[in-house]
C-alpha positions in Angstrom: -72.3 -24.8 133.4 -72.4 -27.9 131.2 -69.7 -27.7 129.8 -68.6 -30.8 127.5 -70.8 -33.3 125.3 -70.5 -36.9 124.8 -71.6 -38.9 122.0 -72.7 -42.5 122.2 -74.4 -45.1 119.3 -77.8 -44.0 120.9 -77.6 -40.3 121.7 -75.7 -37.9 123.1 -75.7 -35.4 126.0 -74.3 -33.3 128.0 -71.7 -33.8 130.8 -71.6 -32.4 134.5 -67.8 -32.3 134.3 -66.6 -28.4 135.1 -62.8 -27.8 134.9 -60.3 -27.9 137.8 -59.0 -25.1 139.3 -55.5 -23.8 138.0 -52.8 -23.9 140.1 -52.4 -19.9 140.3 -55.9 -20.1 141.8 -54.6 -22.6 144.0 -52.0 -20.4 145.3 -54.0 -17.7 145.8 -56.3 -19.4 147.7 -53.8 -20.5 149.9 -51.8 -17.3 150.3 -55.1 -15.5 151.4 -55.2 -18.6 154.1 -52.3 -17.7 155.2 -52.6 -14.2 155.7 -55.9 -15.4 157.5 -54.0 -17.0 159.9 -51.0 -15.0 160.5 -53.5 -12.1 161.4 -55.7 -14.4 163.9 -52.9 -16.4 164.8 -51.2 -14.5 167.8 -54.7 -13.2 169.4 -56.1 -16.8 169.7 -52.5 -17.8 171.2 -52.6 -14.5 173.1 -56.3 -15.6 174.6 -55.5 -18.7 175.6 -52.4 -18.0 177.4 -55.3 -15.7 179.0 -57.4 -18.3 179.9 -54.7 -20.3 181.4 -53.6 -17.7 183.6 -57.3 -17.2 184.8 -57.8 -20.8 185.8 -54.3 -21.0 187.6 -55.8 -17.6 189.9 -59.0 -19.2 190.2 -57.1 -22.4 191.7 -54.2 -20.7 194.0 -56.8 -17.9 194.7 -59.3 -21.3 196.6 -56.3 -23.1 197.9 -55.4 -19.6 199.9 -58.7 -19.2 201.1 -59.3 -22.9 202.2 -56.0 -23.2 203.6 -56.8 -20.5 206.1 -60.3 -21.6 206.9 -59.4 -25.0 207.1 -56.5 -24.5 209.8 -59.7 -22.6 212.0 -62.0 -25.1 211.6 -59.5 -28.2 212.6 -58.4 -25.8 215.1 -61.7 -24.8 216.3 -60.7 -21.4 216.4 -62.2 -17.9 215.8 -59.3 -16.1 214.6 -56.6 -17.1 212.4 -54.1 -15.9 214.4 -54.6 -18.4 216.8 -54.0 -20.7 214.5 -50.1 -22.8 214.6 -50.5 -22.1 210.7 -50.1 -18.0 211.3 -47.8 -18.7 214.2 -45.3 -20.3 213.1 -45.7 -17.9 209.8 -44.6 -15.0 212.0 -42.2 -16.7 213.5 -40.8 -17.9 210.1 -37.8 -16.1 209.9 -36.4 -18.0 213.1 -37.5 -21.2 212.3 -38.8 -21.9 208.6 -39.1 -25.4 209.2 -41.6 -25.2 211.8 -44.3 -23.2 208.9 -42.7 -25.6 206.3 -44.1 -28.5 208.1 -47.7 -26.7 208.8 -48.0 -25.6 205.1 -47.3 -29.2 204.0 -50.7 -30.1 206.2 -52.7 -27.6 204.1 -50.8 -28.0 200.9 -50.5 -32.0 200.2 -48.3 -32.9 197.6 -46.4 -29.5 198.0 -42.5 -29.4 197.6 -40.1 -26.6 199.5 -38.2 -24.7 196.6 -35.3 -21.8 196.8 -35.2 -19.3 193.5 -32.8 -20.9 191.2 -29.8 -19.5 190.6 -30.0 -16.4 188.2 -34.0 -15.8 189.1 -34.5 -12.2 188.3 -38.6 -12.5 188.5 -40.2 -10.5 191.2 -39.9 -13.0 193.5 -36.4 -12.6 193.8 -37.2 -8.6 194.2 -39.8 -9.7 196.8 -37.2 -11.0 199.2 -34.6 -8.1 197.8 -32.9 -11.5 196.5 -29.0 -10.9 195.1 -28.2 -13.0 192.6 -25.2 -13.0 189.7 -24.1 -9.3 191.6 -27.6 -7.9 190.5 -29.2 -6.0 193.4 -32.8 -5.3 193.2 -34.2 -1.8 194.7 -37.0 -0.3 192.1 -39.7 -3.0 193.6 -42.5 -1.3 195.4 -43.3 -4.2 197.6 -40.5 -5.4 199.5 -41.9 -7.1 202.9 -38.8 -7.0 205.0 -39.5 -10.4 205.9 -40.1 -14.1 204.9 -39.4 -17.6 205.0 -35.9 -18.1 204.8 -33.5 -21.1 205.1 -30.1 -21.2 204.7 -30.6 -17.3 203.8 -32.2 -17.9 200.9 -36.0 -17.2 200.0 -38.2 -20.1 199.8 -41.5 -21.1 198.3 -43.8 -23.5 197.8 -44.8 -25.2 194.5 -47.8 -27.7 194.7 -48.5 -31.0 192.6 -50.5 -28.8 190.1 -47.0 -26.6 190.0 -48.5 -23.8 191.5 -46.1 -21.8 193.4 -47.0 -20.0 196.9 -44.1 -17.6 198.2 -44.5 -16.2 201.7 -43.8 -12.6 203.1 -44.5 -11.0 206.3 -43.9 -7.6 207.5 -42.1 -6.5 210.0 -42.8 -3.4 210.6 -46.4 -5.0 211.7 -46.7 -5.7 215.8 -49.7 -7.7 216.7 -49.7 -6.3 219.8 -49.8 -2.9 219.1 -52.1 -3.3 216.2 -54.4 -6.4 217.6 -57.8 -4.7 216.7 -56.7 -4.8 212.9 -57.3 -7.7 210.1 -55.5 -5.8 207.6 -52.9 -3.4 207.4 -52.5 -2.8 203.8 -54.4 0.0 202.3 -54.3 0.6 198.5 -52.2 3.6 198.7 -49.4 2.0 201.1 -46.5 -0.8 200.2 -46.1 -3.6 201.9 -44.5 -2.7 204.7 -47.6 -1.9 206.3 -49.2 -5.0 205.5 -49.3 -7.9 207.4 -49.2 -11.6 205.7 -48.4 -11.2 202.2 -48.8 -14.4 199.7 -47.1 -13.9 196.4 -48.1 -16.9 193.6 -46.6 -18.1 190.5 -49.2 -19.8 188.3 -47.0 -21.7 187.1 -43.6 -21.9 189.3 -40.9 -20.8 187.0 -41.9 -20.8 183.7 -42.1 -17.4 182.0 -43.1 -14.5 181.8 -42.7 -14.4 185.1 -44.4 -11.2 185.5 -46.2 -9.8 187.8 -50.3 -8.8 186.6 -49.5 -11.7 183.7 -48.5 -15.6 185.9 -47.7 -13.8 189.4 -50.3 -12.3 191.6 -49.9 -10.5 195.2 -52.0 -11.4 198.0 -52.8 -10.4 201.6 -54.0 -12.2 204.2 -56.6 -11.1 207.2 -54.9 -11.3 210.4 -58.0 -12.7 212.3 -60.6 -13.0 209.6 -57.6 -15.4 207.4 -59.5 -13.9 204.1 -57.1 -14.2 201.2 -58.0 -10.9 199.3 -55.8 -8.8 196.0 -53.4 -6.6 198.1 -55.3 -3.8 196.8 -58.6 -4.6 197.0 -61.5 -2.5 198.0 -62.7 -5.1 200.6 -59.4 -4.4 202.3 -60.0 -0.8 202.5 -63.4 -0.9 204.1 -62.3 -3.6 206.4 -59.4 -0.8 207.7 -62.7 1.7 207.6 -64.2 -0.3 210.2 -61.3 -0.8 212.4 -60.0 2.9 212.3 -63.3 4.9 211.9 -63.8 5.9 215.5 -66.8 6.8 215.1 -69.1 5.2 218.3 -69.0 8.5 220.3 -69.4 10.5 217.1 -72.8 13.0 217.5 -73.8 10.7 214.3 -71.9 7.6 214.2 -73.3 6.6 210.5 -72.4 10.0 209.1 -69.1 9.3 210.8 -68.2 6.2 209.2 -69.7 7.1 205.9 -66.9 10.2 206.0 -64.2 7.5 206.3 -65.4 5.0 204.2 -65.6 7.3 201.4 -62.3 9.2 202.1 -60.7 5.3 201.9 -62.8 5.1 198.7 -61.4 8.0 197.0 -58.1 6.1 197.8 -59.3 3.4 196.2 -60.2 5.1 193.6 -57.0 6.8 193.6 -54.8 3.3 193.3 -57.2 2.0 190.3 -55.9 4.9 188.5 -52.3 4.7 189.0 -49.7 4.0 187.0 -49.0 0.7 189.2 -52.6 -0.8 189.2 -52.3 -2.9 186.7 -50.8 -2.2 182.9 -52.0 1.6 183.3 -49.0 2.6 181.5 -46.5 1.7 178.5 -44.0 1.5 181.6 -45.9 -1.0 183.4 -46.3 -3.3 180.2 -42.6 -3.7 180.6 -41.1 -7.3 182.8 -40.3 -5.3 185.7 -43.3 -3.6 185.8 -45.2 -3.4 189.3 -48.7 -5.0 188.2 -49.8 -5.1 192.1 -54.2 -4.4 191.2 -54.2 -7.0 188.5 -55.8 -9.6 190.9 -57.9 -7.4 191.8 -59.4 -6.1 188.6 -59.4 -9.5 187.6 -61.7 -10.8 189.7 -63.7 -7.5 189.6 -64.4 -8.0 186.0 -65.8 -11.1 186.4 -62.3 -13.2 186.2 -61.5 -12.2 183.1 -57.7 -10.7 182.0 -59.0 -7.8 179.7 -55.5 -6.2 179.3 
């Protein structure tokens, strides 16, 4: 809109000049920016605290699997248990130093830490860890077992500040189980597993909760395959180990039975109220998150809860 003229000795014309905007338009303008922002805000934050969480999985989740293939390989062995890595993980209880001094091999840079005093995250529940007279009993996955020195639970945190804590079972006998990898089907705690890994993203910082920076693993007996505690694979691995089924009439009919009755457990555990944030409950600190690895990584590593 041309909205002023100008006059000179020659002629006169008109000017592009419009008028500026008033500061009530300014404030408004501003005001509707911030309501902008305060609505978009927290999901962009919320997203990338996503993301980070992601890529700290992605890393611990490689580091457990090459750790384990690695002591094989430099080994030259078949099965992990033959490995001085697993053995002097089962033997950790007695003598934490010896497994201390193996992990260092597979986790350079790594530094040996205890739960600060005061820790209430789940790894203090992992260890059924007493700390300021609090005593922790509503965990669902308390291994029995793990590396202690001095009494007190210890872990691992990396350069990248990754921390690794590690559990065993006791109630697991290799030699009255040695046909078995895994011993930790979806619908079962701990207790029945074997080699349990439990990692912090990143060590101490919060939330400290499990399904958000802490993840449960466990670990193959002989195959050393790092998988979610609950995963699927785990459950068709036990399939093949339990099925029975060579003198079967139909061995394939056999094993499909079992597979499928494991499946339905599966199944089962994905739709719990412990998987992973299936409930307001579970949304909650203490809440026991144990699938989120797992549907995780089945959804194409992506945290879409």
């Amino acid at each position: 809109i041309f909205t002023d003229t100008v006059f000179s000795r020659f002629t006169s014309h008109f000017s592009l000049k419009s008028p500026a905007f008033t500061l009530a338009e300014v404030l408004i303008t501003l005001g509707i920016i911030g309501v902008v922002a305060a609505l978009t805000l927290p999901t962009l934050i919320s997203n990338y605290k996503k993301q980070t969480y992601v890529t700290g999985l992605q890393k611990a989740y490689s580091v457990m699997n090459n750790m384990s293939k690695t002591a094989m390989a430099r080994e030259d062995v078949t099965s992990f248990s033959d490995t001085q890595l697993m053995k002097t993980w089962e033997n950790s209880s007695q003598d934490a130093n010896a497994f201390v001094s193996e992990l260092k091999t597979y986790l350079p840079n790594s530094e040996l830490t205890t739960l600060p005093s005061g820790y209430d995250g789940p790894l203090a529940l992992l260890y059924g860890y007493k700390e300021t007279g609090k005593i922790y009993t509503n965990y669902l996955f308390y291994t029995g077992g793990g590396m202690l020195i001095d009494d007190k639970p210890t872990c691992m945190i990396s350069a990248d500040s990754i921390m690794y804590c590690f559990g065993k079972s006791t109630n697991y006998i290799p030699g009255n189980n040695a046909s078995e990898d895994y011993r930790c089907p979806v619908y079962a705690t701990a207790q029945s597993c074997l080699q349990n890994i439990l990692v912090d993203i990143n060590a101490f910082k919060k939330p400290n909760e499990l399904g958000r920076d802490i993840f449960y693993f466990s670990v193959g007996y002989k195959s050393g395959i790092v998988l979610p505690s609950v995963s699927q694979s785990i459950n068709k691995n036990i399939a093949k180990q339990q099925a029975n089924c060579a003198s079967a009439s139909d061995p394939t009919a056999c094993f499909n039975s079992v597979e499928k009755a494991w499946n339905d457990m599966y199944e089962q555990m994905v739709n719990s109220n412990v998987y992973c944030f299936n409930t307001d409950t579970q949304k909650k600190k203490t809440g026991t998150n144990v699938g989120c690895a797992d549907k995780i990584i089945k959804e194409g590593w992506k945290m879409n809860y």
